[in-house]
C-alpha positions in Angstrom: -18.8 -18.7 -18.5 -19.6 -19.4 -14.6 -18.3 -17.0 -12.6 -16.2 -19.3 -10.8 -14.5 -20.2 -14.4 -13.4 -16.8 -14.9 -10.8 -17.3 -11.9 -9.1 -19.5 -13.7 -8.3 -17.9 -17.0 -9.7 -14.2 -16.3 -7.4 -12.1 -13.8 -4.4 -10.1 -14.5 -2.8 -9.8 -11.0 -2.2 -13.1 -9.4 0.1 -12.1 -7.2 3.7 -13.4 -6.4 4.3 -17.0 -6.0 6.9 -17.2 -3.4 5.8 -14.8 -1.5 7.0 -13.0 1.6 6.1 -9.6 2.9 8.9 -8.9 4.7 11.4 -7.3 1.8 8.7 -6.3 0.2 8.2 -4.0 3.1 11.3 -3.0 3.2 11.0 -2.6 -0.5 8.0 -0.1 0.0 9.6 1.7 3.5 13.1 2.4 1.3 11.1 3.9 -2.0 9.3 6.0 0.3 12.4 6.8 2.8 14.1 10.9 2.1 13.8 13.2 0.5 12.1 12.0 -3.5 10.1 9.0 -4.0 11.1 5.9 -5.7 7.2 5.7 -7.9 8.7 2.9 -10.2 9.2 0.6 -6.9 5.9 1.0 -5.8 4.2 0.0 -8.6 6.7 -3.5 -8.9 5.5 -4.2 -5.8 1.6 -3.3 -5.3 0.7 -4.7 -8.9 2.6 -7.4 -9.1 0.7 -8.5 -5.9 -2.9 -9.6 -5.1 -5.3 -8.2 -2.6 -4.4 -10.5 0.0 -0.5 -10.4 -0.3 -1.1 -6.1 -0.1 -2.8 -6.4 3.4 0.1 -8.9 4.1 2.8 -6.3 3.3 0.9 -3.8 5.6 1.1 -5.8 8.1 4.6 -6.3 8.0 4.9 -2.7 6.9 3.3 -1.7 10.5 5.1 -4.3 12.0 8.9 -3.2 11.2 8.4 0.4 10.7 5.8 1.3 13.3 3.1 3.2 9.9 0.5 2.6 8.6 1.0 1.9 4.7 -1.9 3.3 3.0 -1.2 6.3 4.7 2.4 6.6 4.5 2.0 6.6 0.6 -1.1 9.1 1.1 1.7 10.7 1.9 4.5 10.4 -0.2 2.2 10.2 -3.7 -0.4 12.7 -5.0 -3.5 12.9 -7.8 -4.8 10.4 -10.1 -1.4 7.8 -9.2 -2.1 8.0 -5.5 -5.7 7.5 -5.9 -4.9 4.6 -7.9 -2.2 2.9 -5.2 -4.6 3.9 -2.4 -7.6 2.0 -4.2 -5.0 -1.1 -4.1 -4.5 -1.3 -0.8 -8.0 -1.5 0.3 -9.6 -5.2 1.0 -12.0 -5.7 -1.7 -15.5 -5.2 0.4 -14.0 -1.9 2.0 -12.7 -0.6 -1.8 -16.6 -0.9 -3.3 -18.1 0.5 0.5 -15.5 3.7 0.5 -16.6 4.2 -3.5 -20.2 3.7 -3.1 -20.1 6.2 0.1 -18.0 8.6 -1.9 -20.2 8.7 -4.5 -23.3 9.0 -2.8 -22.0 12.1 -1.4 -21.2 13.6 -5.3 -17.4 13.0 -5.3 -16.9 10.8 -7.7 -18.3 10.8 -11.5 -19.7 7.5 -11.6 -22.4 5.4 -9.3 -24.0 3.2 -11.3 -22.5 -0.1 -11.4 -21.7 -0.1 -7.8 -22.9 -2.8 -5.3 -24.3 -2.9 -1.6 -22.8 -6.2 -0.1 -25.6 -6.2 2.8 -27.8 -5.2 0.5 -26.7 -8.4 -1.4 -26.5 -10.4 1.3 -30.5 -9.8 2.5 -31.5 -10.4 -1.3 -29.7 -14.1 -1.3 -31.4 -14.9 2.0 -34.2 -13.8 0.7 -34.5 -16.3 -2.0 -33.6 -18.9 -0.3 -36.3 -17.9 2.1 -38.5 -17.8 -1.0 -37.4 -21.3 -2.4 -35.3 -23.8 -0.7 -36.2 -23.2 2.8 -39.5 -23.6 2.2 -42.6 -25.5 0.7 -43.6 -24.1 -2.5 -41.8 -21.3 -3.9 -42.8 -18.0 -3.3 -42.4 -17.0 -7.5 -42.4 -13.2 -7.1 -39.9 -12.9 -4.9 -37.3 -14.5 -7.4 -38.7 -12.3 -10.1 -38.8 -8.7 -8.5 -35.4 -9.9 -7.3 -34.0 -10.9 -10.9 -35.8 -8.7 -12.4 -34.9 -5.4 -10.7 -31.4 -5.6 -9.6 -28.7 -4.4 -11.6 -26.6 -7.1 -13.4 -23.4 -6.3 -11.0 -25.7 -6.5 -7.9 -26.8 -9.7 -8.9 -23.6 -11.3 -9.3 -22.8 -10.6 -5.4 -26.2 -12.0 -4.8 -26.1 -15.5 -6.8 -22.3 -15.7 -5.3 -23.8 -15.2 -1.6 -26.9 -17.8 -2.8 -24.6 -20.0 -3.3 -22.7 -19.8 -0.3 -26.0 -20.0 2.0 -27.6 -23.1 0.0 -25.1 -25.1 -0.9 -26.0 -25.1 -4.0 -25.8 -22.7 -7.5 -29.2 -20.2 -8.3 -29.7 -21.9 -11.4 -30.3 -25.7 -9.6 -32.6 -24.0 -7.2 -34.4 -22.6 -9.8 -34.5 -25.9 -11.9 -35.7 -27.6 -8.5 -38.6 -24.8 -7.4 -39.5 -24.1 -10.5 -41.3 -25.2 -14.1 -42.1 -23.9 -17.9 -42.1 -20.9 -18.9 -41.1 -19.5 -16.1 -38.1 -21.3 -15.3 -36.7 -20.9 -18.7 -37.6 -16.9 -17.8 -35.3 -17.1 -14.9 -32.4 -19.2 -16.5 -32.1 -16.9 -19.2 -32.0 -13.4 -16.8 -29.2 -15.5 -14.7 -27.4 -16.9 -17.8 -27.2 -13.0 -19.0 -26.2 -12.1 -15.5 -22.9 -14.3 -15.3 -21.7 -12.7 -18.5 -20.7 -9.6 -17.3 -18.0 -8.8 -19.7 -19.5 -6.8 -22.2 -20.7 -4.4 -19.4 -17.5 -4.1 -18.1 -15.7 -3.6 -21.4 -18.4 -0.8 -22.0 -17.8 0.8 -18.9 -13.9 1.2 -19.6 -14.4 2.4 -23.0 -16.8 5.1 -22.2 -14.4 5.9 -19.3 -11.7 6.5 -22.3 -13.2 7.7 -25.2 -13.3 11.3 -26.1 -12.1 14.1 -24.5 -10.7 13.7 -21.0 -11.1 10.5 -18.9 -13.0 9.4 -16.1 -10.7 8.7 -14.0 -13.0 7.1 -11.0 -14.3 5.0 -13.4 -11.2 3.4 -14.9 -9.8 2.7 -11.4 -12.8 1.6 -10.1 -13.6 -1.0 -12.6 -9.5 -2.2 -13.2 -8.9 -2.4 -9.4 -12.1 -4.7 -9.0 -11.6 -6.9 -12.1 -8.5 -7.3 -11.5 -8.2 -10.6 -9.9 -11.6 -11.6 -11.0 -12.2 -11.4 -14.8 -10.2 -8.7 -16.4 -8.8 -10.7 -18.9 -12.3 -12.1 -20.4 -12.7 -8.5 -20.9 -10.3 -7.4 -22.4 -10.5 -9.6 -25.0 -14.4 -8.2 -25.4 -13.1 -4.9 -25.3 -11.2 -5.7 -28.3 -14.1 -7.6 -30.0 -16.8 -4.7 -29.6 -13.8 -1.9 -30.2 -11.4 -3.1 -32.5 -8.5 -1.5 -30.0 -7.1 -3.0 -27.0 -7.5 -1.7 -23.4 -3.8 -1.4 -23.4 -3.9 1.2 -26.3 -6.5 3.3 -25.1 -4.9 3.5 -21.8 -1.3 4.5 -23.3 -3.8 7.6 -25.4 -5.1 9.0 -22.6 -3.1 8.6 -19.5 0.6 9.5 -18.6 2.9 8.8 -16.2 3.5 6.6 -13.1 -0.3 6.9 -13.3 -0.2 4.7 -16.8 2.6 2.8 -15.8 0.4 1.5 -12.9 -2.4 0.6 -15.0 -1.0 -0.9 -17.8 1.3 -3.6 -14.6 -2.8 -4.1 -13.6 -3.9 -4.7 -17.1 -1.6 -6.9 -18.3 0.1 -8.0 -21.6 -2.7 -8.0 -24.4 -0.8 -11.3 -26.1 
C-alpha cells in the first residue's frame, strides 16, 4: 500500500470532528488547577485529538490562561505518563528532531529507526537533480541513495520527491530508467512503502521480555499514530499471534497504559 493509502484506513487518532480548542483548554487548565491532578482528563483530551488540534489547544491554552501547555503539564505529571503527554504535544518534525538529538547524546535506548528531515530533504533534491532535472540520469546517485538509506529515511525522502517533482519516485524511475535496473529500483521502493512489518517488529521487541523500552514504544505509537498504526497492528498480530493492545495491558500500568491503549485504538 502507497503511503498516501495508509491515511485513509491506517491511523488511530483522527482527532475530534467538531472541534474547538477553547473548552478543551479549559478542560486541560481545570484538570491541572489545585492541589491533585485530574490524569484521566488529560488523556480524553490529548488522545482523542490530532497533532494539529494539540497545537490548537495550546494556543488557546496560552491565550486564556497566560502558560505555556507543554510545560504546565511538565509540571503537573511525572515519569513514563509525562513523557508520553509531552511527546504529544510536540509538532511532528520537532518530536523526531528532540528524539534524534536526545539520543545522539545517549539518553534514550533506541536510535536506529530515527530520521534527519534536512537530511531527507537534500537526498530528494538530489535525485531529482540526478533524474528529472536533467538530461540522462545520473544511475548511481539513485542507487547509493536507495541502496544505503534506511527504509524509514527513505519514506521521508520519496514523500519530499514527490513534493519537489510533481510526480511519485517510482514514475521517475519508470521515465529515467530501463531493464534490469529499473525493475532493481521498483522493487527496493516497493519494499520501502511497506513499512509495517518494521514497525510491528520494533513494538514487539520494545515489549517482549523483561522490562520495556519505554523510548521505543512512545516513540514509534506517537509517530504512527495518525499515519499507519492501524496497518500495523494488524501485522503485529499476523507475525505475533497477540495484539498490540495485549502486550501493552502485560507490561504497562497506569495512566501511563491508559494513555496508550486511547493512542492505540480498539483492536476490532
Amino acid at each position: 500500500m502507497a503511503w498516501w493509502k495508509a491515511w485513509e484506513t491506517g491511523i488511530t487518532v483522527k482527532g475530534s470532528p467538531h472541534f474547538n480548542p477553547d473548552p478543551d483548554a479549559e478542560t486541560l487548565y481545570k484538570a491541572m488547577k489545585g492541589i491533585g491532578t485530574n490524569e484521566q482528563a488529560i488523556i480524553d483530551v490529548l488522545t482523542k485529538r490530532s497533532n494539529a488540534q494539540r497545537q490548537q489547544i495550546a494556543k488557546s491554552f496560552k491565550a486564556q490562561f497566560g502558560k505555556d501547555l507543554t510545560e504546565t503539564l511538565q509540571s503537573e505529571l511525572s515519569g513514563k505518563f509525562e513523557r508520553l503527554i509531552v511527546a504529544l504535544m510536540y509538532p511532528p518534525y520537532r518530536f523526531e528532531a528532540k528524539e534524534l538529538h536526545d539520543a545522539m547524546k545517549g539518553s534514550r535506548d533506541d536510535v536506529s529507526g530515527f530520521v534527519d528531515p534536512g537530511q531527507a530533504v537534500q537526498d530528494a533534491q538530489d535525485l531529482y537533480a540526478a533524474g528529472e532535472k536533467i538530461h540522462g540520469t545520473d544511475e548511481m546517485k539513485f542507487i547509493t541513495i536507495l541502496c544505503t538509506r534506511s527504509a524509514t529515511h527513505l519514506m521521508r525522502v520519496f514523500e519530499e520527491y514527490e513534493k519537489i517533482a510533481g510526480k511519485s519516485i517510482e514514475d521517475s524511475i519508470q521515465s529515467e530508467t530501463h531493464g534490469s535496473l529499473e525493475e532493481a529500483m521498483l522493487t527496493v521502493v516497493k519494499c520501502t512503502r511497506n513499512l509495517h512489518s518494521y514497525f510491528a517488529e520494533r513494538l514487539y521487541n520494545a515489549l517482549k521480555g523483561a522490562g520495556t523500552r519505554d523510548g521505543t514504544l512512545i516513540r514509534n505509537i506517537v509517530s504512527r499514530s495518525e499515519i499507519d498504526l492501524n496497518l500495523i497492528k494488524c501485522q503485529f498480530t499476523k507475525m505475533y499471534g497477540k495484539t498490540l493492545s495485549s502486550m501493552i495491558v502485560g507490561d504497562t500500568s497506569g495512566d501511563y497504559k491508559n494513555a496508550l491503549l486511547n493512542l492505540v485504538g480498539s483492536d476490532s
